[in-house]
C-alpha positions in Angstrom: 16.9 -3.7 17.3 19.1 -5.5 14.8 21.9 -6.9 15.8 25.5 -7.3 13.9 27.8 -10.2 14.3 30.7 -11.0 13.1 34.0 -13.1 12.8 36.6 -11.8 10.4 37.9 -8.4 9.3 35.9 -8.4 6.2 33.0 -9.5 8.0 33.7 -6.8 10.6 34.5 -3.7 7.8 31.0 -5.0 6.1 29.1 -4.8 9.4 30.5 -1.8 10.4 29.3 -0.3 7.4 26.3 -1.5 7.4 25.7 -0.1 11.4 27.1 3.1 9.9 24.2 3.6 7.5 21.5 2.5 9.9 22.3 4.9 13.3 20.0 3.8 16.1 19.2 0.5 14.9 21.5 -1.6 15.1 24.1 -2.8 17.9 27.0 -4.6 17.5 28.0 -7.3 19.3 32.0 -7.8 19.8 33.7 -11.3 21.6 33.2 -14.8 21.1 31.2 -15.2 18.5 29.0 -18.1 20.0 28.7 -15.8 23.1 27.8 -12.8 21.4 25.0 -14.8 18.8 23.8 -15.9 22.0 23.1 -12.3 23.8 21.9 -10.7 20.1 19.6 -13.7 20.0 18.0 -13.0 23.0 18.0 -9.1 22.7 17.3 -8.6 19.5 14.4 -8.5 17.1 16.2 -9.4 14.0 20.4 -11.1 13.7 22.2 -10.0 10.5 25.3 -12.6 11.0 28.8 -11.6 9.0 29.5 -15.7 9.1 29.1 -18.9 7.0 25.5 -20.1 6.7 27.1 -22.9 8.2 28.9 -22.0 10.9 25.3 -19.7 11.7 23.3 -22.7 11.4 25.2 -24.4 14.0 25.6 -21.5 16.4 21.9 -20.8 16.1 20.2 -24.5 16.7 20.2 -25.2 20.4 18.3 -21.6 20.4 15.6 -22.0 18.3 12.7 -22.6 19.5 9.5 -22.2 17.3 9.2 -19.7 14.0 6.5 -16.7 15.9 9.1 -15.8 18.1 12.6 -16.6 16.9 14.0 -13.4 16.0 14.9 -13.3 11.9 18.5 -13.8 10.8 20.1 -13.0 7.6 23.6 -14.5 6.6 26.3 -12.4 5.0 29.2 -14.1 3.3 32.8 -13.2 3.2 33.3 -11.4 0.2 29.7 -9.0 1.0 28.0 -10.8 -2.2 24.8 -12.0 -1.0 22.5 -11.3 1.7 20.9 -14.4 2.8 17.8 -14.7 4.9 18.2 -17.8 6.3 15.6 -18.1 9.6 12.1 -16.3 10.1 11.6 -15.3 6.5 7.9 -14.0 6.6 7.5 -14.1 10.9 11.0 -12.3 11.9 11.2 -10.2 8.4 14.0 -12.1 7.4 13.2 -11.6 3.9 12.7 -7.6 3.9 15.8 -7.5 6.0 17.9 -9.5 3.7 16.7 -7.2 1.0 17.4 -4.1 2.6 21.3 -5.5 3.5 21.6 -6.0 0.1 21.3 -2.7 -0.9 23.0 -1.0 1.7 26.2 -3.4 1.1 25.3 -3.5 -2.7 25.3 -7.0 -2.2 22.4 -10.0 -3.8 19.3 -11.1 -1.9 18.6 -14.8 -1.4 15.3 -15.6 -0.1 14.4 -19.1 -0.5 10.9 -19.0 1.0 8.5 -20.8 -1.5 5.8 -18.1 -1.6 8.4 -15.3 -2.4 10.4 -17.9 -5.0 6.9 -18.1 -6.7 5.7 -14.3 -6.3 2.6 -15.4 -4.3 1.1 -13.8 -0.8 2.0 -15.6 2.0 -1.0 -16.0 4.5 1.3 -14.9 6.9 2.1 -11.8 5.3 -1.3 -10.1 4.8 -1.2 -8.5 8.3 -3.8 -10.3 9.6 -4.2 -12.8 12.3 -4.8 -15.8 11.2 -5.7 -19.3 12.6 -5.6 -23.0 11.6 -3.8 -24.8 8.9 -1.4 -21.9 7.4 0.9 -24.3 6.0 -1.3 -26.8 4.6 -3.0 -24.0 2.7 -0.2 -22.1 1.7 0.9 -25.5 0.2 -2.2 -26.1 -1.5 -1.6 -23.0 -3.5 1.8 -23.4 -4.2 0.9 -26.8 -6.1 -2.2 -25.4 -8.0 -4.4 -27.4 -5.8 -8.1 -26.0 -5.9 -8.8 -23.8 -2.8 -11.9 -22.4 -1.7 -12.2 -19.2 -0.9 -15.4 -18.3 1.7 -15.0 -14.6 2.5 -18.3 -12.5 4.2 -16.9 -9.3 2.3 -14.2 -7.9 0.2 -11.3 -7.1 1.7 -8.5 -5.3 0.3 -5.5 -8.1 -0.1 -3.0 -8.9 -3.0 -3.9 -10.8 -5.6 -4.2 -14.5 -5.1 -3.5 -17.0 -8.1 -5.9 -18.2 -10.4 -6.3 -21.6 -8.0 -8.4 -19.9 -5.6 -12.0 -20.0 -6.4 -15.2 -18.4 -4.6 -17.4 -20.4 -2.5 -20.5 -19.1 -0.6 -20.1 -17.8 2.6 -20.1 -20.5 5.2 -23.2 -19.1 6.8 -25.6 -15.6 6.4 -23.7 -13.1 6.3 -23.2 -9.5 4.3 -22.5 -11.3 1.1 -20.1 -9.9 -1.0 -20.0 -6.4 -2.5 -21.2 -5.9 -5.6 -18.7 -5.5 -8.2 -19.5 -2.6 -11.1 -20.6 -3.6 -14.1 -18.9 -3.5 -17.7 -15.3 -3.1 -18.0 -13.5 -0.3 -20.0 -12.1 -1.4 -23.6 -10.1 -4.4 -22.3 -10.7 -6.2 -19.1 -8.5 -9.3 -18.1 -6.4 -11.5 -15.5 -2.8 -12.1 -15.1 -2.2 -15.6 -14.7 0.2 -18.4 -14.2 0.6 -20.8 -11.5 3.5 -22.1 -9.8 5.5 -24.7 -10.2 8.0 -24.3 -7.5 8.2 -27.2 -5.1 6.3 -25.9 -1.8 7.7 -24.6 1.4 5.7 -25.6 4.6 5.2 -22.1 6.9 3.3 -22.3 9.9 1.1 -19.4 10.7 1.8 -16.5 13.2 -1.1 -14.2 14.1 -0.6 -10.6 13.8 -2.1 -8.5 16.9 -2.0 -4.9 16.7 -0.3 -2.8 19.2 -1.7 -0.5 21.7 -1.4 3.3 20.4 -2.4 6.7 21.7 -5.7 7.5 22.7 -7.4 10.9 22.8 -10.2 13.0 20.3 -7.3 13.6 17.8 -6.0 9.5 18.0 -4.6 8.8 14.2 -7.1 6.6 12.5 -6.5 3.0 13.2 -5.6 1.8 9.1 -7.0 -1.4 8.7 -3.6 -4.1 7.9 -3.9 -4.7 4.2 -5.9 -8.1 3.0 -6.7 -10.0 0.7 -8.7 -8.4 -1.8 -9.4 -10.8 -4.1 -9.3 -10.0 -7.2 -8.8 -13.9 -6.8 -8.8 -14.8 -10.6 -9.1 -18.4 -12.0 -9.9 -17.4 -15.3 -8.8 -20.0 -18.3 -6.9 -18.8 -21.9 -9.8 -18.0 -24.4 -9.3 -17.2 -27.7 -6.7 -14.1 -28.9 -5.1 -14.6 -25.4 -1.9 -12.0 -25.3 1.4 -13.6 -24.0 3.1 -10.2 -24.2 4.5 -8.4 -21.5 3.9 -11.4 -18.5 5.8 -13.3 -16.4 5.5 -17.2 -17.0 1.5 -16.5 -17.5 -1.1 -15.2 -20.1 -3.3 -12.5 -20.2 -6.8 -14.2 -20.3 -9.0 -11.3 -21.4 -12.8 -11.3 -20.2 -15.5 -13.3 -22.1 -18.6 -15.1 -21.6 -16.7 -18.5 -21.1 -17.5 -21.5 -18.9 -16.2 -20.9 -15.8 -15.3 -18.0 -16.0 -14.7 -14.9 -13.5 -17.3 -13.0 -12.0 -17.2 -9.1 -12.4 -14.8 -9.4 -9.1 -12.5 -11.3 -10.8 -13.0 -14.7 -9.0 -14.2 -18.5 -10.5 -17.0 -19.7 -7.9 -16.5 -22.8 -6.6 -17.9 -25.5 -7.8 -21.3 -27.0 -5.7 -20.1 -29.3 -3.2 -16.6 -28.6 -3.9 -13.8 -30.2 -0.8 -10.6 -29.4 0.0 -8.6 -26.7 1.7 -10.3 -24.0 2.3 -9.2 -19.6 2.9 -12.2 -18.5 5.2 -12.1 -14.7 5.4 -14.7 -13.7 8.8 -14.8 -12.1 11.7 -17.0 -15.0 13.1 -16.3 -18.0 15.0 -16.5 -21.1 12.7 -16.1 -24.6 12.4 -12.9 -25.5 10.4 -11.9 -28.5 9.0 -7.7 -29.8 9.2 -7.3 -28.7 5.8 -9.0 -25.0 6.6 -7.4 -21.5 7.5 -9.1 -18.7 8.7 -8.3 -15.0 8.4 -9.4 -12.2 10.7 -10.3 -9.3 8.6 -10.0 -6.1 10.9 -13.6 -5.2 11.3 -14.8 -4.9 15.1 -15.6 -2.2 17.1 -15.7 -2.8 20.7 -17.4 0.7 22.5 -16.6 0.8 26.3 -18.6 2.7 28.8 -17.4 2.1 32.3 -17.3 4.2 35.9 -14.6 5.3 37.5 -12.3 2.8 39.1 -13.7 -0.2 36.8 -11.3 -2.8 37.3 -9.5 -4.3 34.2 -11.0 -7.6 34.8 -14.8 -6.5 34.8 -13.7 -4.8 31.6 -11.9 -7.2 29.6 -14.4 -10.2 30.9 -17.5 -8.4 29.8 -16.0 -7.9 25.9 -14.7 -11.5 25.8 -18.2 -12.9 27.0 -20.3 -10.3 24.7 -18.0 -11.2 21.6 -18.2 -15.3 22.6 -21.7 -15.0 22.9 -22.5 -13.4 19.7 -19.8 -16.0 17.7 -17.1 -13.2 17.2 -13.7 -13.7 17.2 -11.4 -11.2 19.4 -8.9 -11.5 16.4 -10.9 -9.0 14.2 -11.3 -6.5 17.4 -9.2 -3.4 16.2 -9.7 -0.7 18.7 -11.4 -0.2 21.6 -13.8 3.1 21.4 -15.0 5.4 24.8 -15.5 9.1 25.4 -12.9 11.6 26.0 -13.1 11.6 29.9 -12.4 7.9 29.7 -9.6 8.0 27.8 -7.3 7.4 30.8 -9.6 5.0 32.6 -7.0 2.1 33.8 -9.5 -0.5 33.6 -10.2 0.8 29.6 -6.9 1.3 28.9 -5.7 -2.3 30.4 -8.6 -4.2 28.9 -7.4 -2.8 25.7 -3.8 -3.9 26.0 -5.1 -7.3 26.8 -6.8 -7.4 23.6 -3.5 -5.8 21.7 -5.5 -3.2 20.4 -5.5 0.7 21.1 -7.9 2.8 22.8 -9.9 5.7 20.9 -11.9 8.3 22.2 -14.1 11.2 21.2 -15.6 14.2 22.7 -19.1 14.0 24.3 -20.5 16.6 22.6 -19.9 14.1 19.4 -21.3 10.7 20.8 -24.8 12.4 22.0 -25.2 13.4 18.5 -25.0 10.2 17.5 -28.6 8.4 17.7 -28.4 5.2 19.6 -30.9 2.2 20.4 -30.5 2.5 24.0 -29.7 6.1 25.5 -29.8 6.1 29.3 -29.8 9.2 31.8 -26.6 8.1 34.0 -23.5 8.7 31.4 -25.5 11.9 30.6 -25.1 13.2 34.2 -21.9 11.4 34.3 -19.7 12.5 31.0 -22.3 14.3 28.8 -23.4 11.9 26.3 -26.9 10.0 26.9 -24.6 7.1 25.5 -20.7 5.9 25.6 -20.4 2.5 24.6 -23.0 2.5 21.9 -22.2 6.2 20.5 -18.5 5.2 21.0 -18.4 2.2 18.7 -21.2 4.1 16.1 -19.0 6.1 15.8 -15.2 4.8 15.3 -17.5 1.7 13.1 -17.5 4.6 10.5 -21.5 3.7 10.2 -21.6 -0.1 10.5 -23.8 -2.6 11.7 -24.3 -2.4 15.3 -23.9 -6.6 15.8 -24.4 -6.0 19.6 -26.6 -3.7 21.5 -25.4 -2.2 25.0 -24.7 -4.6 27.8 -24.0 -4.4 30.9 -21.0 -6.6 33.1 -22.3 -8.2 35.6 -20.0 -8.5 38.8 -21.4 -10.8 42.1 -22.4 -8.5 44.7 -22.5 -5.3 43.2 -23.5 -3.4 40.6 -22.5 -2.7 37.2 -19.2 -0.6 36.1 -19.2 -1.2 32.6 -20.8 -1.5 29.7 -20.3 -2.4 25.9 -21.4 -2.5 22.2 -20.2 -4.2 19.1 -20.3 -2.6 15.2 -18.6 -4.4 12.5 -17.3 -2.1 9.8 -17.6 -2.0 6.4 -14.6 -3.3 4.8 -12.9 -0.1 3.4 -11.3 -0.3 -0.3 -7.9 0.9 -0.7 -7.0 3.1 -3.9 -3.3 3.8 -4.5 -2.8 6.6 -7.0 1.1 6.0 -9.1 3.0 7.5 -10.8 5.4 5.7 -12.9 7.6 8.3 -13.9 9.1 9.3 -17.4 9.6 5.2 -18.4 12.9 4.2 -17.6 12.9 1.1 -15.3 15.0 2.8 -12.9 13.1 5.6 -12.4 10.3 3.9 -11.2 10.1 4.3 -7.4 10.3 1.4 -5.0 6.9 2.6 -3.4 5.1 3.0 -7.1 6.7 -1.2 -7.3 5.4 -2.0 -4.1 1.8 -0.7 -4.5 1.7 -2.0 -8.1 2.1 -5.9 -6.2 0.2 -5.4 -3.9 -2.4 -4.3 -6.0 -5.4 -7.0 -6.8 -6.8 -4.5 -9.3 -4.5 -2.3 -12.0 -6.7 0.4 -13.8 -4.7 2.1 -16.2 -3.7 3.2 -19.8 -3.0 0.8 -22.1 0.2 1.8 -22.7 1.1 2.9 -19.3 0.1 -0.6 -18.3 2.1 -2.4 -21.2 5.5 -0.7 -19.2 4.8 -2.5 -15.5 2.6 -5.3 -16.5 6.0 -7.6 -16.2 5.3 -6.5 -12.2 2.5 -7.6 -11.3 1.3 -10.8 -9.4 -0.7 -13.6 -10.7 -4.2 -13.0 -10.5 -4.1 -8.9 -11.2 -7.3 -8.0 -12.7 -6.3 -5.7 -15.4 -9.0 -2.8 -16.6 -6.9 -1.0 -19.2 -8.1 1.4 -22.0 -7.0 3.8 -24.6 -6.5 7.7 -24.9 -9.5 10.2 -23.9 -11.0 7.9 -21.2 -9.5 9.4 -18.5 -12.3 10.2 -16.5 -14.1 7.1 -16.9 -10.9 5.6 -15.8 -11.1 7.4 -12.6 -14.6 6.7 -12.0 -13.7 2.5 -12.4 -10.7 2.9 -10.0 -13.4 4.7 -7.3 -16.0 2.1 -7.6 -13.0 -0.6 -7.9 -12.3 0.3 -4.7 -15.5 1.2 -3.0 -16.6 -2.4 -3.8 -13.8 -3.4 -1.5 -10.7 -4.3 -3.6 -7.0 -3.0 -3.7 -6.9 -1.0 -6.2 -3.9 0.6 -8.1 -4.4 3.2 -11.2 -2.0 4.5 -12.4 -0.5 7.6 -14.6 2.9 8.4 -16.2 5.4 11.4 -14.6 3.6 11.9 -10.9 0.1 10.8 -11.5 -0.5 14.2 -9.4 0.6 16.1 -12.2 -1.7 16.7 -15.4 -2.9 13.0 -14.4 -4.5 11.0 -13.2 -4.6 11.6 -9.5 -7.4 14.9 -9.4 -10.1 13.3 -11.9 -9.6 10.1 -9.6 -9.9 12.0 -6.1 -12.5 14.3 -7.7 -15.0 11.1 -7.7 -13.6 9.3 -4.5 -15.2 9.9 -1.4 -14.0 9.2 2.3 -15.5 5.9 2.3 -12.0 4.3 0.8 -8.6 4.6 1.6 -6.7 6.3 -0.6 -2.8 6.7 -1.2 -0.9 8.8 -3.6 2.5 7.6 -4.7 4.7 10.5 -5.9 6.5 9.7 -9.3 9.7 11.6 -11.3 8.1 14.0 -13.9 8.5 14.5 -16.8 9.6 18.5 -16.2 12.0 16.7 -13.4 13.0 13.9 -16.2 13.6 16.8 -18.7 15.3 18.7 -16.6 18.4 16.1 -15.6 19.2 15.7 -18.9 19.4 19.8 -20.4 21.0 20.3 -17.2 20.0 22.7 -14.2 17.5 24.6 -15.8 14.9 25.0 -12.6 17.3 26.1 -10.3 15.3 28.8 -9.3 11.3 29.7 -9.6 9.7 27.7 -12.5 6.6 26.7 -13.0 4.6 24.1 -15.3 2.0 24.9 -18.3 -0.2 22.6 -19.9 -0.9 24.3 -23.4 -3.8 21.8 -24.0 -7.0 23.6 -24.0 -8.8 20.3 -24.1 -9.6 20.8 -20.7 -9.0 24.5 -20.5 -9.9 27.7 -22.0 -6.7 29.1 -24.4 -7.6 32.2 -22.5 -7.1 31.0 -19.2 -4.1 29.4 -20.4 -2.2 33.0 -22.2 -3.4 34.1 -19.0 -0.8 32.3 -17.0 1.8 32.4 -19.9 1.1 36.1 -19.4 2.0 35.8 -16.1 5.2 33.9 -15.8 6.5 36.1 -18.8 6.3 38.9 -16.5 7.5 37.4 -13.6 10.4 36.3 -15.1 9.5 32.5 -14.0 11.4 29.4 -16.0 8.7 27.9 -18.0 8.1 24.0 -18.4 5.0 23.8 -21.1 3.8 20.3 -21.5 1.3 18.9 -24.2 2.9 21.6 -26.2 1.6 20.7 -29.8 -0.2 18.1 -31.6 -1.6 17.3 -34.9 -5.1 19.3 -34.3 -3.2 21.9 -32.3 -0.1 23.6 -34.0 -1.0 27.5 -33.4 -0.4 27.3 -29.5 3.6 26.5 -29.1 4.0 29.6 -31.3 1.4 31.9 -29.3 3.3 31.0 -26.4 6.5 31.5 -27.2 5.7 34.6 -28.4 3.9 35.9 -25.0 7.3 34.9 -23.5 9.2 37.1 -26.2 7.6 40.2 -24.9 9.6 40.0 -21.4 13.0 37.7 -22.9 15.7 38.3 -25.0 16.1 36.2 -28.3 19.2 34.2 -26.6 17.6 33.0 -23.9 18.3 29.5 -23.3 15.3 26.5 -24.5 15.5 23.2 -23.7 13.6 20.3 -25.9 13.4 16.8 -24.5 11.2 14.1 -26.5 10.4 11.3 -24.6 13.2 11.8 -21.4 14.6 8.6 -20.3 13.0 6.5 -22.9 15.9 4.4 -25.5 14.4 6.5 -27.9 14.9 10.1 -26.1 16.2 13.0 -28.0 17.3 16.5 -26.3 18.5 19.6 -27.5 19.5 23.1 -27.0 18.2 25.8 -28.8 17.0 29.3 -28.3 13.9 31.1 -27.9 14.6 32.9 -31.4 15.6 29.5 -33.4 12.9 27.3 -32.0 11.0 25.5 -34.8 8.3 24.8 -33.7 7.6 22.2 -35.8 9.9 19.9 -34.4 8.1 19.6 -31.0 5.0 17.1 -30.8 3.3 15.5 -27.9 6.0 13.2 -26.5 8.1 16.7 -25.9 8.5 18.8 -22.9 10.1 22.0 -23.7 11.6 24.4 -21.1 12.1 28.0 -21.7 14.4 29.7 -19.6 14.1 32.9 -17.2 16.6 36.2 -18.3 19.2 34.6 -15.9 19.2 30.9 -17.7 22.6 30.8 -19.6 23.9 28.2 -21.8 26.7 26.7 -19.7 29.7 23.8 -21.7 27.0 22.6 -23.3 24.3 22.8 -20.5 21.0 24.9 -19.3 21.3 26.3 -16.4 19.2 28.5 -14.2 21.4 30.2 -11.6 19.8 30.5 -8.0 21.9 33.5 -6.9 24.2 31.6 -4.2 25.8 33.9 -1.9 27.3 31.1 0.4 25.4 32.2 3.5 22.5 30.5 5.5 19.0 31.6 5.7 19.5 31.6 9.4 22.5 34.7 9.3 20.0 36.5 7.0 
């Protein structure tokens, strides 16, 4: 809950509008204002205050007491100008809120915090717990200090900036996955470090809450990490300033020192210093070390009826202490269906923060296991719970700890448990960009582009967002009939562990580059789509309202398909009377098509009826016009146009295209 404070009438007209656009959660707090900071404080998760930074400063002091529980408070001034986050900026989502104020009030963001001031990852913002020296670290990177960076796989986190170099894991371990081989036609880094003064942050663990349980449970997403495409690559020669953000573009090349295929400058041997250790395993760190807790453990639980919470939750701390793992990277608790309301399961797994997930038995006792035993058999139909159970939800990882057994004084046995440690799973966001205004990008398609450590993309595409992305984006960019390969790089991009992002102009769902990409992708990454304005969509705003009713979209490029498949479905809408959006309509080496088309659509229209050509919607540079299917030259259309033929109901309207639906001011229910 978010609670609303204020003081004056403006404060109170800007807070009630604010609770206005955000029903059910907020609550606002009337009376004294020191009395009601006081009770929002203590009841809320997050403050936004309509007073004086000041006067909140004051009011909020004697309350504070350390940054992983004080709620997050954002100041908003007098005049509704600027929201400022001013306490629990990464911890209480000070900074998100005081961005989403600001554009509910239409106000200006301030966020102060030095990792957001320098467009870095905080280590208390990847989702994952984390222990040790947060701020000692985070500083360390914010001053271009040398960092090493000991990780026992690839995880899928933001980028981190070129400072952060790869050091051997701190003991044997998976090693990291193997990165593909050979990059497309241009493979390089974003770069730039900061050089904003450093804010100290001290770290708060995240712990994931308990969620339903059952054969059917959602999949438990792993919180997004770091997937280094950690970069510390140095300028070489032809280095392209273009396009970035205080940085270069260092483009691959056999130089000294420089990145491996993932993207990351090893550390030098017997390098020191603060060091980013990225296991599941109980280490030794040093003052100057953090550790992060990558989501990768799989406890299966097998217990009889009436197990106490206590035997349960003892016998998976002791089995993870004794084989060195940390309970940080425990993210779910795995049992068989008849278990899945067991109280001493279900408790062990809220003392652990983690949910509960269970399967049928019919699938565990498919599942061959080390050490099957006759009791759950008889018991619950599986020759194995705890073993099967955590085979199972580890999506085929290593089993780190065979079946054991608690072991209560006095009595026997209730419950049992193994360990698996998953395979990190890479994350592939598919985005589309839409038509190439700024504006029309989506705030999702922003988000995933920063949060990407990999970009795989068009050059050109990429030469529109590459302003957006962080420092230390490996960029795998190339030119114009490489699609597929393209998709094929993004797939192993992520399969090798990484966050990937590749992207694809309109909705990359949408003659893009979204089916070639989940064509080769198989269920061993994570994968996102991220819905972008098309160009039909683009084209359409501007001519007017021309797909008010049934349309549908036609690529006339028979690159990729047969022209008879294609004056198939030309065929087709022409005789259904559809509204008709052809894209790739002509080129150079194909001039006959456009033509062939139109005339297929003559057949079932009139001469009048309405066309719409757009060239390169919402670009500076976009053109649009009306014509008719009669006076369309073709010659005037290339491959930057969309052009939209409309149905024998489309009429030419002050100036506009517009496709009427048929309204007859009635609701689909009194039909």
């Amino acid at each position: 809950m978010i609670g609303l404070i204020s003081a004056t009438a403006a404060g109170a007209s800007a807070r009630d509008r604010l609770a206005t656009a955000w029903p059910g959660r907020t609550r606002v707090y009337n009376g004294p204002v020191r009395e009601a900071v006081e009770r929002a404080f203590a009841e809320c998760e997050q403050l936004v205050c309509f007073l004086a930074t000041g006067a909140t400063v004051r009011l909020l002091a004697p309350l504070l007491t350390d940054k992983a529980s004080d709620p997050g408070v954002v100041c908003v001034d007098e005049a509704g100008r600027f929201a400022v986050s001013l306490l629990g900026g990464h911890g209480g989502g000070a900074n998100s809120l005081a961005t989403e104020v600001a554009s509910a009030l239409a106000a200006t963001p301030v966020i102060t915090t030095a990792t957001d001031a320098t467009d870095i990852p905080g280590l208390d913002t990847l989702g994952l717990p984390t222990e040790g020296a947060v701020a000692t670290v985070t500083r360390a990177i914010l001053d271009g200090t040398p960092v090493t960076l000991h990780a026992d796989a690839v995880w899928p986190l933001p980028p981190l900036p070129p400072n952060v170099m790869r050091g051997a894991p701190l003991a044997v371990g998976d090693g990291d996955a193997a990165a593909p081989g050979g990059a497309l036609a241009s493979e390089h880094v974003i770069s730039g470090a900061p050089e904003d003064a450093p804010q100290q942050t001290a770290s708060r663990a995240y712990r994931p809450t308990a969620g339903t349980s059952g054969p059917h449970a959602p999949a438990v997403a792993p919180p997004d990490g770091p997937g280094p495409a950690l970069a510390a690559q140095q300028p070489v020669a032809g280095t392209d300033t273009a396009g970035t953000s205080g940085g270069v573009v260092a483009h691959a090349g056999p130089v000294p020192g420089a990145a491996d295929p993932e993207g990351v400058v090893p550390a030098a041997p017997g390098s020191s210093g603060p060091r980013l250790i990225l296991t599941d395993r109980v280490v030794g760190i040093a003052a100057a070390d953090v550790v992060v807790r990558p989501p990768s453990l799989v406890v299966g639980v097998g217990a009889s009826r009436g197990v106490g919470v206590d035997e349960v939750y003892g016998l998976v701390r002791d089995v993870l202490r004794d084989a060195g793992l940390s309970p940080l990277s425990v993210v779910e608790l795995a049992t068989v269906d008849a278990k899945a309301d067991e109280p001493g399961i279900v408790g062990a797994a809220g003392r652990l923060g983690v949910p509960v997930r269970t399967y049928p038995a019919d699938v565990l006792a498919a599942i061959t296991v080390p050490n099957p035993s006759g009791a759950p058999l008889a018991a619950v139909g599986t020759p194995s719970v705890a073993e099967a159970a955590a085979l199972t939800a580890g999506r085929g990882g290593e089993l780190l700890v065979p079946k054991r057994k608690s072991s209560p004084e006095g009595r026997a046995a209730m419950a049992t448990c193994a360990v698996v440690r998953r395979a990190p799973r890479g994350r592939l966001a598919v985005v589309g960009l839409g038509p190439g205004a700024r504006d029309l990008l989506t705030p999702r398609a922003t988000a995933e582009l920063r949060r990407a450590s990999v970009l795989v993309g068009l050059d050109q595409y990429v030469d529109q967002i590459r302003d957006l992305l962080r420092p230390g984006t490996r960029v795998i960019e190339s030119g114009l009939g490489r699609e597929e390969e393209r998709a094929r790089t993004a797939v192993t991009e992520a399969q090798a562990g990484h966050a990937v992002a590749l992207v694809g102009s309109g909705d990359a769902g949408v003659y893009a580059m979204a089916s070639p990409a989940l064509a080769e992708a198989a269920d061993d990454i994570e994968v996102v789509g991220v819905p972008g304005v098309t160009a039909a969509l683009a084209a359409a705003a501007i001519l007017g309202a021309p797909l008010g009713h049934d349309h549908v979209s036609i690529s006339l490029s028979d690159l990729h398909t047969p022209w008879e498949v294609i004056e198939r479905r030309v065929r087709a809408a022409a005789e259904a009377d559809i509204v008709v959006t052809f894209y790739n309509p002509r080129s150079r080496g194909r001039d006959w098509q456009l033509p062939k088309a139109l005339a297929l659509l003559a057949e079932h229209r009139t001469a009048a009826t309405p066309v719409g050509v757009v060239r390169n919607a919402s670009r500076p540079d976009g053109t649009s016009h009306l014509t008719t299917l009669a006076r369309l030259d073709p010659a005037t259309v290339d491959m930057m146009t969309v052009v939209t033929v409309g149905n024998t109901a489309t009429r030419e309207i002050a100036g506009r295209m517009v496709t009427p639906r048929g309204y007859r001011w009635q609701s689909e229910g009194a039909r």
